[in-house]
C-alpha positions in Angstrom: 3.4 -3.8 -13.0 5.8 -6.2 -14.7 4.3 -10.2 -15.7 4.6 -12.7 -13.2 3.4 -10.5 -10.2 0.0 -12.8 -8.4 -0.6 -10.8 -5.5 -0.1 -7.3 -4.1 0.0 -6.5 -0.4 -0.6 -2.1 0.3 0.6 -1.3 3.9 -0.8 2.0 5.4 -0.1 3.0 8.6 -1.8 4.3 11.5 -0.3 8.1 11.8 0.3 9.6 8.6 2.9 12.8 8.4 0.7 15.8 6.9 4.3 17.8 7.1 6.5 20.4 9.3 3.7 23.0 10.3 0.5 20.5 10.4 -0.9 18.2 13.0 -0.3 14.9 11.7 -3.8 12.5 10.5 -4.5 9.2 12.7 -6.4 7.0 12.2 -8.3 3.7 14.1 -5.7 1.5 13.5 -3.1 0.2 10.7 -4.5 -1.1 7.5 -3.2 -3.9 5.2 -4.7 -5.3 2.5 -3.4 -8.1 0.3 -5.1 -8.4 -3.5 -5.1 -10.5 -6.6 -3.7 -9.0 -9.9 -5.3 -10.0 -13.2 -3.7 -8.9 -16.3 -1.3 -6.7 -14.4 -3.9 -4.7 -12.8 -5.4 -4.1 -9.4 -7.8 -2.7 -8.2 -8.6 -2.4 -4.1 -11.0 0.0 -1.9 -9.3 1.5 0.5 -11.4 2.8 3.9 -9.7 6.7 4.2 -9.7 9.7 1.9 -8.0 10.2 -1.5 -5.5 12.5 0.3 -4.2 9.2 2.5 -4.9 6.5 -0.2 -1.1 6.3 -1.3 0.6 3.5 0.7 3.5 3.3 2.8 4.7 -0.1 1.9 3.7 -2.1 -1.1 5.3 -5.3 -1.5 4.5 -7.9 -5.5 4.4 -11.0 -5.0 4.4 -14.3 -7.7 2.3 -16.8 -7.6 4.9 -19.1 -5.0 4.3 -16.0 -2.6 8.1 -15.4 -3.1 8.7 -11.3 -2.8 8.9 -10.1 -6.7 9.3 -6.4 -5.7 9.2 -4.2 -2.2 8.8 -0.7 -2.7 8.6 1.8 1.0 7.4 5.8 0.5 10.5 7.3 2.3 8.2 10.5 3.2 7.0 8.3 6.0 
């Protein structure tokens, strides 16, 4: 993660693609979480298996909350 990013927001959705010939994973709802990086590390907990912990949408953010960085998993 490069200096000057504050914040972190993961974006997971609610149906996740498990490929062609598998019945896709859904889940309760959507999840978003938003956390704090210190020394260019973070570090969240993330309520579904290791399998689903990868997130769709991850956007860095500096400390003004101006967008540093949006990256989208285009297997989604």
């Amino acid at each position: 993660m490069p200096d000057g990013v504050a914040s972190v927001t993961l974006e997971y959705p609610k149906k996740i693609s498990r490929g062609r010939y598998f019945k896709p994973a859904v889940f309760p709802s959507a999840f978003i979480k938003t956390v704090q990086v210190h020394d260019n590390v973070l570090s969240v907990a993330i309520p579904r298996g290791a399998p689903d912990a990868f997130p769709h949408r991850m956007v860095w953010r500096d400390a003004a909350g101006a967008v540093v960085h949006a990256f989208t998993d285009p297997a989604f």
